[in-house]
Every structure is written in C-alpha cells, then in structure tokens.
N, C-alpha and C positions, 0 to 999 in steps of 0.2 A: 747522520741524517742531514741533508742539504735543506735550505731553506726553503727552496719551492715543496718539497713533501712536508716541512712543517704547517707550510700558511695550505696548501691541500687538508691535513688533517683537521686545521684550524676551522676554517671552511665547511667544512663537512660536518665536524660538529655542531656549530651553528646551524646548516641549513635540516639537522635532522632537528634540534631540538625545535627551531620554529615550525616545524611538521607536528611534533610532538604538541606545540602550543598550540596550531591549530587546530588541528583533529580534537583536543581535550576540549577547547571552547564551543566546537559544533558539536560535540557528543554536548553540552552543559545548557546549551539553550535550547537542543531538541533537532538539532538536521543533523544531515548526514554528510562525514567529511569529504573532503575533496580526494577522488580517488588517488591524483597525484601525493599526495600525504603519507595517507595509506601504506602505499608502496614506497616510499623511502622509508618507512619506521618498519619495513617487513612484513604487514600484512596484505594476504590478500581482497581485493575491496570487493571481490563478489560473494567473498565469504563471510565477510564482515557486515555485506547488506541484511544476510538471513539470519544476524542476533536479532534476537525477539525484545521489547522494553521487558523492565522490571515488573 
C-alpha cells in the first residue's frame, strides 16, 4: 500500500467519524443533522427527515 492511500484511508476515517460526531450531537439537543453528514455516514437525509421522535 503506498503512502498517499494510507493518509486517504487515514482521512476518511476521520472525516466520517466527525460526521458521525455531528449528526449524534444534533440528534442529542433536538435538530436535525446537516444533510452533508448524513450522506457521508450512508444515510439518506430525506428519509431520515420522516423518523418521528420517541
């Protein structure tokens, strides 16, 4: 594996988990995540609008 797909994979995991961090902190005070989020962690955000609360 060459160095630039390491620091890529390196990268990308960071950039998914701080999606992951966001979207969990707007689900936790009560909005709604930023669609860009959304779609890097795999879902999609208009289907995600029509979850109902608890």
């Amino acid at each position: 594996m060459t160095s630039r797909k390491i620091f890529s994979a390196i990268g990308e995991f960071f950039t998914t988990f701080g999606s992951a961090v966001a979207a969990s902190r707007a689900v936790q005070v009560g909005r709604k995540p930023r669609a860009d989020d959304l779609r890097k962690l795999g879902m999609d955000p208009a289907v995600f609008n029509r979850i109902g609360r608890f």
